[in-house]
N, CA, C and O atoms as a GROMACS GRO file, in nm:
protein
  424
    1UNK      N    1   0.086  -0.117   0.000
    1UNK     CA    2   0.000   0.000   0.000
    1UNK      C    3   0.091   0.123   0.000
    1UNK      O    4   0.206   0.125   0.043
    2UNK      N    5   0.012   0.244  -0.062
    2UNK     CA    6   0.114   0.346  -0.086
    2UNK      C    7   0.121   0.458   0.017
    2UNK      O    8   0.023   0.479   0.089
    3UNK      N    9   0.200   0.509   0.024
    3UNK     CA   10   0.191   0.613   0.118
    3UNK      C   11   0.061   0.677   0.106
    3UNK      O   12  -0.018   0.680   0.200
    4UNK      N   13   0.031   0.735  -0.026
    4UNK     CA   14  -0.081   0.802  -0.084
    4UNK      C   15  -0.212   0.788  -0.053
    4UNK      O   16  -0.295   0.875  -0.029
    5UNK      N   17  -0.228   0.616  -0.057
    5UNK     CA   18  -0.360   0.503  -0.069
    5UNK      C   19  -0.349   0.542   0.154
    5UNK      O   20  -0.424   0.619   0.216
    6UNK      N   21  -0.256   0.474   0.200
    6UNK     CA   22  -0.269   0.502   0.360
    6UNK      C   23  -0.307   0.646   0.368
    6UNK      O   24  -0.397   0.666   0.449
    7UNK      N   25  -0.271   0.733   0.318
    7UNK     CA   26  -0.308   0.869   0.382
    7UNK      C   27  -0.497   0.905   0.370
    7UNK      O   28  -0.560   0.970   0.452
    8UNK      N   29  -0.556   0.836   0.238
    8UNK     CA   30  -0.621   0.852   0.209
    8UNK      C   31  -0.720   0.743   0.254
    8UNK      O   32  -0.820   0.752   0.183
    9UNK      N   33  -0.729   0.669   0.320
    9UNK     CA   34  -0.782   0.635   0.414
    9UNK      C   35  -0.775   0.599   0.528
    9UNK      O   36  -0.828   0.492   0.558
   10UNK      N   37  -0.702   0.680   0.633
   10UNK     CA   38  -0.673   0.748   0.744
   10UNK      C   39  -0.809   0.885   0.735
   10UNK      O   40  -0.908   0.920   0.798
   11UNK      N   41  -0.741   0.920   0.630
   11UNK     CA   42  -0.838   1.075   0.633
   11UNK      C   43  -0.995   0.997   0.659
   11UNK      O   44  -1.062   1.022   0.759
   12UNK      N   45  -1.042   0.895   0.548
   12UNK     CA   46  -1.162   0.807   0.546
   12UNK      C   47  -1.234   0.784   0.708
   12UNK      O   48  -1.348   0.821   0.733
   13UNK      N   49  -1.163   0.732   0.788
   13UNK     CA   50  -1.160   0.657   0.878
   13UNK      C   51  -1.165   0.754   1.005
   13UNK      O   52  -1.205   0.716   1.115
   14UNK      N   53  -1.116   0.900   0.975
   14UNK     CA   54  -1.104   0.998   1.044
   14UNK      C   55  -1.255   1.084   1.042
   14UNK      O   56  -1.305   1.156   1.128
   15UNK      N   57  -1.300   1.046   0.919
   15UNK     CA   58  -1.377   1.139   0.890
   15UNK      C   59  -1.534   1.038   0.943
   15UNK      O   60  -1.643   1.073   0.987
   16UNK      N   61  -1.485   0.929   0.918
   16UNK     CA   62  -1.608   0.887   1.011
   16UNK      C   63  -1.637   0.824   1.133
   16UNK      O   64  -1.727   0.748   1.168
   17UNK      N   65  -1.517   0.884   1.203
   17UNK     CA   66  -1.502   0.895   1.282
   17UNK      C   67  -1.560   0.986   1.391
   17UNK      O   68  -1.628   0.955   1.489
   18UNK      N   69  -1.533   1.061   1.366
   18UNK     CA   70  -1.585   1.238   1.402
   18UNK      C   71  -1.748   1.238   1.340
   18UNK      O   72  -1.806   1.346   1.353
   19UNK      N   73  -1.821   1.133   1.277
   19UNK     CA   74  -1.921   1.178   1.258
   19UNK      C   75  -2.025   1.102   1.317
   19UNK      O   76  -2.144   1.124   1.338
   20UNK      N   77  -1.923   0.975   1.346
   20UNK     CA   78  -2.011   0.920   1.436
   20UNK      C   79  -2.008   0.965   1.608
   20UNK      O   80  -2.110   0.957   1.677
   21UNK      N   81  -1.914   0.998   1.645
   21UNK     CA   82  -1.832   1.090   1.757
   21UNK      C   83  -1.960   1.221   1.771
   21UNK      O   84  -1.983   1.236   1.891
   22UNK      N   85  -2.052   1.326   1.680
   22UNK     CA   86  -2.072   1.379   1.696
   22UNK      C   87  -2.255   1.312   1.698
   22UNK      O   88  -2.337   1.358   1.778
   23UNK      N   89  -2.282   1.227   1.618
   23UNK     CA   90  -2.408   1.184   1.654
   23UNK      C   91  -2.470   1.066   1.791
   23UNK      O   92  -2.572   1.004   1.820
   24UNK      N   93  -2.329   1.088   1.844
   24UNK     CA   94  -2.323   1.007   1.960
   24UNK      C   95  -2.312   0.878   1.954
   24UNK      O   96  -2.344   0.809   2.051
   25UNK      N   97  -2.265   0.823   1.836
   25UNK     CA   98  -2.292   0.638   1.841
   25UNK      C   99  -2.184   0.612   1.864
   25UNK      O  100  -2.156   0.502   1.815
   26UNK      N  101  -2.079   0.670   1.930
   26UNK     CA  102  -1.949   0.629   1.996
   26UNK      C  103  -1.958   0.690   2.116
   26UNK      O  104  -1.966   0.813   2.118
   27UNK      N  105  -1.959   0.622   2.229
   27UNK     CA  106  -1.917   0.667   2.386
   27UNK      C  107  -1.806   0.689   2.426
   27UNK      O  108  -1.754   0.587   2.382
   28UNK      N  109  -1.706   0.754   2.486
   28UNK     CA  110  -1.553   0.734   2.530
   28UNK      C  111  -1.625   0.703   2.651
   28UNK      O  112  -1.726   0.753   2.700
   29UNK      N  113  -1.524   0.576   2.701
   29UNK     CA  114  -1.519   0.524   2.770
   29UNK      C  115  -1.376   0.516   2.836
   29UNK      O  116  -1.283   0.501   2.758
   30UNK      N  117  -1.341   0.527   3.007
   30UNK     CA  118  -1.194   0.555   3.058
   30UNK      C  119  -1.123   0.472   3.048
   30UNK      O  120  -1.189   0.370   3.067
   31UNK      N  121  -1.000   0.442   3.025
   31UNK     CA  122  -0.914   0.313   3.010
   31UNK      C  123  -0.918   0.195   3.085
   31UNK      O  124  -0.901   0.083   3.037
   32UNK      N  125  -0.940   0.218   3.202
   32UNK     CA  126  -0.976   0.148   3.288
   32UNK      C  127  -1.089   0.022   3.218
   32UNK      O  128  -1.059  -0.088   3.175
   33UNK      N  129  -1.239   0.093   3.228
   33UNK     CA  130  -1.308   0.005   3.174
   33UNK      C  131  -1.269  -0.056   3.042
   33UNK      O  132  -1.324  -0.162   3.010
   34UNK      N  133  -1.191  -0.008   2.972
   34UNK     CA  134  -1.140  -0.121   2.818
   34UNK      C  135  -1.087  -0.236   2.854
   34UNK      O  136  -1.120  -0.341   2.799
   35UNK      N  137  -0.974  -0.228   2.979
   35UNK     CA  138  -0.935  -0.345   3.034
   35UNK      C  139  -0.998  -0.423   3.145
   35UNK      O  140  -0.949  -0.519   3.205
   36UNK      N  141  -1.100  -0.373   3.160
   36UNK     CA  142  -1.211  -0.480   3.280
   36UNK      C  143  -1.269  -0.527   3.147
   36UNK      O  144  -1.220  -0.631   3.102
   37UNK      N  145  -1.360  -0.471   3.079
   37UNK     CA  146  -1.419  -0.539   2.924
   37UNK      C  147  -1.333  -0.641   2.904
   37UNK      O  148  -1.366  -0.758   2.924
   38UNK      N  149  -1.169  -0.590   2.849
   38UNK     CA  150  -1.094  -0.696   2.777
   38UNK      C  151  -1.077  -0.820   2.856
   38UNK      O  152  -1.090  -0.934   2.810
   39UNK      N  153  -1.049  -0.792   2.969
   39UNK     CA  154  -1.062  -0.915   3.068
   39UNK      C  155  -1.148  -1.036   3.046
   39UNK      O  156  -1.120  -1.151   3.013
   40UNK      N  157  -1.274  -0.971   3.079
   40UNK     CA  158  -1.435  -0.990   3.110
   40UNK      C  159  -1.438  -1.125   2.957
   40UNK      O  160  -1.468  -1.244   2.953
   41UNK      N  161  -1.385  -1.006   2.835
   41UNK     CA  162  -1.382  -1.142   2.704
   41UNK      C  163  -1.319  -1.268   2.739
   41UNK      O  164  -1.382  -1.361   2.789
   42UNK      N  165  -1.190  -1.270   2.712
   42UNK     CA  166  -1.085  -1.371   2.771
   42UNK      C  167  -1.105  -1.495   2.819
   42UNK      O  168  -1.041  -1.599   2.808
   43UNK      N  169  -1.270  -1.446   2.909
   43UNK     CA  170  -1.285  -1.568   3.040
   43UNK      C  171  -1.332  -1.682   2.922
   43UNK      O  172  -1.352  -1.642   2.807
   44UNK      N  173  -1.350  -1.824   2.956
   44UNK     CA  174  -1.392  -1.943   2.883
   44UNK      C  175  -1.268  -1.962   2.751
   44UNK      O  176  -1.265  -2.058   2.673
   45UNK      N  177  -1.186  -1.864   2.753
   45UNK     CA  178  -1.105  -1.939   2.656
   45UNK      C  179  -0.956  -1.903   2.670
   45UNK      O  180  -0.900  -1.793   2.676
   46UNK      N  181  -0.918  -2.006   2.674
   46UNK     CA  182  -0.804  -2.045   2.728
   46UNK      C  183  -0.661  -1.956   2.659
   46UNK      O  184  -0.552  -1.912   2.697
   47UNK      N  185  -0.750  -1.966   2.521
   47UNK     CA  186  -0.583  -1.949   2.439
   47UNK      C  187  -0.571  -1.758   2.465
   47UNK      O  188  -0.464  -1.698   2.472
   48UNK      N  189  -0.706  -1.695   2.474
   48UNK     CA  190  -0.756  -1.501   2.496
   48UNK      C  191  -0.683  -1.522   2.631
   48UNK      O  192  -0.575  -1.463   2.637
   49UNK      N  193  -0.720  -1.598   2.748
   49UNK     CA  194  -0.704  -1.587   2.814
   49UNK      C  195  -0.540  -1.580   2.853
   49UNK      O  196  -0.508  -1.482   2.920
   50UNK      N  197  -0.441  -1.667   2.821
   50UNK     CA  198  -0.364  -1.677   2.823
   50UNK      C  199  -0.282  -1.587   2.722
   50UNK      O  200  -0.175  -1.551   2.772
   51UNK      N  201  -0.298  -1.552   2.624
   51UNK     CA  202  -0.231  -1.384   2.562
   51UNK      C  203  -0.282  -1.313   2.666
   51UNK      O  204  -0.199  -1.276   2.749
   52UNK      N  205  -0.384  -1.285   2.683
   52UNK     CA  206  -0.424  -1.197   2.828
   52UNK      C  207  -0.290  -1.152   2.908
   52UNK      O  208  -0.216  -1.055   2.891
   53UNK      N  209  -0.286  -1.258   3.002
   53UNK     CA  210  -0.165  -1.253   3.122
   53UNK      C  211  -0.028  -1.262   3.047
   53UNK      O  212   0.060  -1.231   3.126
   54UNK      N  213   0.015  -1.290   2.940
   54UNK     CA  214   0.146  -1.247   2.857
   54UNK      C  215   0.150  -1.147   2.848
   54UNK      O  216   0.256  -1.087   2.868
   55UNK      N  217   0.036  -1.084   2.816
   55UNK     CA  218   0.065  -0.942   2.801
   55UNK      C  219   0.059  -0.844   2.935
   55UNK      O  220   0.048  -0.722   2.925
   56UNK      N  221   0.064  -0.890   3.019
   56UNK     CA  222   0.097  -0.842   3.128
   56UNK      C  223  -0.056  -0.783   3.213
   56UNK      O  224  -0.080  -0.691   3.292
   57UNK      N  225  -0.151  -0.907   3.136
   57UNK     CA  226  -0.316  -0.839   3.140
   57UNK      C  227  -0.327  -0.850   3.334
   57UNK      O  228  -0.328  -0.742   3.392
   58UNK      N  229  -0.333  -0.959   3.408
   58UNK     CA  230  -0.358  -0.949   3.552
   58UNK      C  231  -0.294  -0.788   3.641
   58UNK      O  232  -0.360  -0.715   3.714
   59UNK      N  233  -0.186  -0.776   3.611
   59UNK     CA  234  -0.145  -0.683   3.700
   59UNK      C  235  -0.221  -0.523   3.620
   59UNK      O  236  -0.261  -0.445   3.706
   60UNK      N  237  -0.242  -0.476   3.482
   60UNK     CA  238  -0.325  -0.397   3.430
   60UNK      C  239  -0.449  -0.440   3.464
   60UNK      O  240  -0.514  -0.336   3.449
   61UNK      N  241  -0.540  -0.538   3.505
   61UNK     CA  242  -0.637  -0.553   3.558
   61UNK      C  243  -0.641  -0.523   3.718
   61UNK      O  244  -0.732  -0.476   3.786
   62UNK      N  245  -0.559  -0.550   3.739
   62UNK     CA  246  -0.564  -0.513   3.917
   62UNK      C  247  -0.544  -0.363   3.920
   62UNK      O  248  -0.592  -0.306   4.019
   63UNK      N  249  -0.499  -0.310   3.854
   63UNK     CA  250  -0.495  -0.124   3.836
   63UNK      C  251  -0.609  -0.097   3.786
   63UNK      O  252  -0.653   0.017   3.800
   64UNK      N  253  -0.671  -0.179   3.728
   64UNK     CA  254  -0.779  -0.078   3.665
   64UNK      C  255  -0.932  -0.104   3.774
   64UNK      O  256  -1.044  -0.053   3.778
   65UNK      N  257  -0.882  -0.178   3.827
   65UNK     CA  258  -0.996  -0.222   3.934
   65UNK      C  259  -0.980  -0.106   4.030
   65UNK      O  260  -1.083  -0.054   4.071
   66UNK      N  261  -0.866  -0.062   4.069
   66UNK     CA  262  -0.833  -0.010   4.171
   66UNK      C  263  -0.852   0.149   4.106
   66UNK      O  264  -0.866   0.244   4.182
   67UNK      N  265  -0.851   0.160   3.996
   67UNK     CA  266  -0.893   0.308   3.981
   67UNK      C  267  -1.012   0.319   3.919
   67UNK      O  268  -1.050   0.436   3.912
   68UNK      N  269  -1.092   0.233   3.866
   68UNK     CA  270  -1.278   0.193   3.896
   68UNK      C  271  -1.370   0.249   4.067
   68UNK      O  272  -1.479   0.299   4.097
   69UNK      N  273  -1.250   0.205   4.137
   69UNK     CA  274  -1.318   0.181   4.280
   69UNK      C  275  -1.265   0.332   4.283
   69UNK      O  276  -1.362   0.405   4.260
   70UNK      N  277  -1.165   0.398   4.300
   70UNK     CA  278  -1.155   0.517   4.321
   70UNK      C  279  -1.210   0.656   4.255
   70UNK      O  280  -1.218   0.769   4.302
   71UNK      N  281  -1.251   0.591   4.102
   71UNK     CA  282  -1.325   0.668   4.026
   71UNK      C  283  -1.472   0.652   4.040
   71UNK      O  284  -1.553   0.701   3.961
   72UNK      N  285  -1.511   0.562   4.170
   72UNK     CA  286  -1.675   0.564   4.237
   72UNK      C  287  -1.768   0.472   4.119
   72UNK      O  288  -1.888   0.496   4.106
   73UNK      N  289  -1.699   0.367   4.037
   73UNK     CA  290  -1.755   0.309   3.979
   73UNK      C  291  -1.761   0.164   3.995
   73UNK      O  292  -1.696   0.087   3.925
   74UNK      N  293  -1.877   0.112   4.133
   74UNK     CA  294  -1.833  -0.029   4.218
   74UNK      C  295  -1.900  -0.102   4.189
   74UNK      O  296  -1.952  -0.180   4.269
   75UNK      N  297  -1.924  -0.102   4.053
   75UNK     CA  298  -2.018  -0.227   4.003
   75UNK      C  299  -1.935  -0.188   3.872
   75UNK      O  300  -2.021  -0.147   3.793
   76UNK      N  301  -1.842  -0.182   3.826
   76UNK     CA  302  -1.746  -0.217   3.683
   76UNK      C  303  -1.597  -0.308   3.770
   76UNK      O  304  -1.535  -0.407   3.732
   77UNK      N  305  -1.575  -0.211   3.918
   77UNK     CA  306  -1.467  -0.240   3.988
   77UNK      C  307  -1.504  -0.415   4.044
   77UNK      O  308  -1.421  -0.506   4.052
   78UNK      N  309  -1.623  -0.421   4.071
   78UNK     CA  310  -1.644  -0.598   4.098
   78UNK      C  311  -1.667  -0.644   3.997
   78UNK      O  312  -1.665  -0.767   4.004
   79UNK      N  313  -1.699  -0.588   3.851
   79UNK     CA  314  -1.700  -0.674   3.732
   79UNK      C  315  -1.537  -0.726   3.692
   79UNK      O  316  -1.500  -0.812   3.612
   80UNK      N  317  -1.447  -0.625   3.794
   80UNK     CA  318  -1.323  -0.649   3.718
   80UNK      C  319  -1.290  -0.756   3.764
   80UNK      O  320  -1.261  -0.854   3.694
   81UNK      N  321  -1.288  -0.754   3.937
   81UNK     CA  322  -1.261  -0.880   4.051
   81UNK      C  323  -1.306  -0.994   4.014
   81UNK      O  324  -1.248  -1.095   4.054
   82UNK      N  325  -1.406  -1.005   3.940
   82UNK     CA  326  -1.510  -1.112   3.912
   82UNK      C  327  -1.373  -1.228   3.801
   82UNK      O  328  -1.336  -1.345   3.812
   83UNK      N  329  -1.339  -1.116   3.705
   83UNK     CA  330  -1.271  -1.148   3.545
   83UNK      C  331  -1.149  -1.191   3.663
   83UNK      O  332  -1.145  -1.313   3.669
   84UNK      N  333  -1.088  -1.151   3.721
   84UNK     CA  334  -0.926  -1.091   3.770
   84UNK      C  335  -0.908  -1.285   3.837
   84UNK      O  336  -0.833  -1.381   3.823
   85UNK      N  337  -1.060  -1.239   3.927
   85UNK     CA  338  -1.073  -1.461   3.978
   85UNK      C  339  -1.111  -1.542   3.902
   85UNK      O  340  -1.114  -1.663   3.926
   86UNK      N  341  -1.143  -1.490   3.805
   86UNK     CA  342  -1.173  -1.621   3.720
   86UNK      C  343  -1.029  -1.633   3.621
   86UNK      O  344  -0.967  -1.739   3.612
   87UNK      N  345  -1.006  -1.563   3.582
   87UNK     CA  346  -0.876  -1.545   3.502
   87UNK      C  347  -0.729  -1.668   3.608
   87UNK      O  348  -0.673  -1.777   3.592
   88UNK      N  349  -0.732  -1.546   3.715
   88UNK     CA  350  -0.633  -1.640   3.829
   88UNK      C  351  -0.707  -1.781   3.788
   88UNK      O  352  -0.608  -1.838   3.742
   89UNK      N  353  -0.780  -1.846   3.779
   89UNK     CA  354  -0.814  -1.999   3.821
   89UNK      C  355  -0.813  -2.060   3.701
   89UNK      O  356  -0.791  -2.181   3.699
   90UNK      N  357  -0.839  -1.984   3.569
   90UNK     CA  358  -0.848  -2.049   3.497
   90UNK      C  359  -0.716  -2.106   3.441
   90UNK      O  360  -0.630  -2.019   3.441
   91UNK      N  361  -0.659  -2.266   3.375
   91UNK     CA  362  -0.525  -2.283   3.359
   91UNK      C  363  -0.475  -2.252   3.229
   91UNK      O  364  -0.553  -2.277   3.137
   92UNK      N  365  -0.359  -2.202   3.198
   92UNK     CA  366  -0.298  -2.203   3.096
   92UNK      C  367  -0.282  -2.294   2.999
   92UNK      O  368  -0.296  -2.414   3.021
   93UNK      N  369  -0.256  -2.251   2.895
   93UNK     CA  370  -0.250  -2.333   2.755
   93UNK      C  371  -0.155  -2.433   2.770
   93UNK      O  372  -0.158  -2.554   2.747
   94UNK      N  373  -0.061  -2.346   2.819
   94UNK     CA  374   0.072  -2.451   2.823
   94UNK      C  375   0.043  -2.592   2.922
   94UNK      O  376   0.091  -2.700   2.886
   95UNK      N  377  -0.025  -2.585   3.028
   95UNK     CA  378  -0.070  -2.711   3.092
   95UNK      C  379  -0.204  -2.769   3.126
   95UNK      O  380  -0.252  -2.840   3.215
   96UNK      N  381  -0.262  -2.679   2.971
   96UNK     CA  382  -0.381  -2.760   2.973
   96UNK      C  383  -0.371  -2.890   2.881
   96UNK      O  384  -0.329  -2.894   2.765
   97UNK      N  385  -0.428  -3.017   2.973
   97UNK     CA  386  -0.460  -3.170   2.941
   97UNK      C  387  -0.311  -3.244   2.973
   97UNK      O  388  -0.253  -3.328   2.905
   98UNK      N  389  -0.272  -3.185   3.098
   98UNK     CA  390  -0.186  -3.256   3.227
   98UNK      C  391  -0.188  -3.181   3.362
   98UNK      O  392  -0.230  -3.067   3.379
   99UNK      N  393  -0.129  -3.273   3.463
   99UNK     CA  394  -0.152  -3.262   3.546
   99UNK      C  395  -0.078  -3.153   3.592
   99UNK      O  396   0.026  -3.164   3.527
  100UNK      N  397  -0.062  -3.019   3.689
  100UNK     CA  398  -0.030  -2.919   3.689
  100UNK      C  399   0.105  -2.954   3.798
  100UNK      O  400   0.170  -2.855   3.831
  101UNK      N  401   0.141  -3.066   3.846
  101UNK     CA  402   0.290  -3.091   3.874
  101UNK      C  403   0.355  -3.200   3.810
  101UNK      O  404   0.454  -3.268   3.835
  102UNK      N  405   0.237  -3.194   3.685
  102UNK     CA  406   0.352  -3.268   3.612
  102UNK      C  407   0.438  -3.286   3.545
  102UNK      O  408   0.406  -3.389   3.486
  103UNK      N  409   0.607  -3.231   3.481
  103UNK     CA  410   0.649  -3.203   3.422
  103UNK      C  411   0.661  -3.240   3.259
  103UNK      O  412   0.706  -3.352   3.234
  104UNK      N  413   0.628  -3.163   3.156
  104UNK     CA  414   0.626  -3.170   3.017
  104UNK      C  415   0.699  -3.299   2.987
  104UNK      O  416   0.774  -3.315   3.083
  105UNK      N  417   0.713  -3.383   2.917
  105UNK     CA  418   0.799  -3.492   2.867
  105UNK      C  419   0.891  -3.454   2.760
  105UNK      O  420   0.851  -3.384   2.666
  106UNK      N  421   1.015  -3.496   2.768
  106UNK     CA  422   1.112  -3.416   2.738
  106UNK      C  423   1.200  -3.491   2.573
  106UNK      O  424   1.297  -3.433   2.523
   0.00000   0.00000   0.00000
């Protein structure tokens, strides 16, 4: 793609952007809640779930809980707790379908 073709739909993408931005069918929403949401997806599958916590998703979930609750929003802040324990329990890819002290076969 050309510089030209990218610029020109950037501008596209910009422009309806701002128009949906002004008829209201886009909400901003605080960062926080993107990563209780992103969490919240994750749960039931193993492989979301596990890019999740690679990407360093538990400890950005435990911040965003914690500035939910401070930003007076305590029903997104227990939606996060909810994702944050289920996430903790749920097992990783890497040792899912063995036993979790059992070492890989080599």
């Amino acid at each position: 793609m050309s510089l030209r073709t990218a610029g020109a739909r950037l501008l596209v993408f910009i422009r309806q952007l701002r128009t949906r931005l002004q008829r209201g069918t886009i909400q901003a929403e605080p960062p926080y809640a993107g990563v209780i949401r992103e969490a919240t997806e994750c749960i039931g599958s193993p492989s979301r779930a596990a890019a999740f916590r690679d990407a360093n998703g538990l400890s950005r979930l435990e911040e965003a809980i914690e500035t939910a609750e401070a930003d007076d929003h305590p029903e997104l802040a227990r939606t996060g707790r909810q994702a944050l324990h289920a996430l903790q329990r749920q097992p990783s890819t890497r040792s899912a379908g063995r036993g979790s002290d059992i070492p890989p076969e080599q």
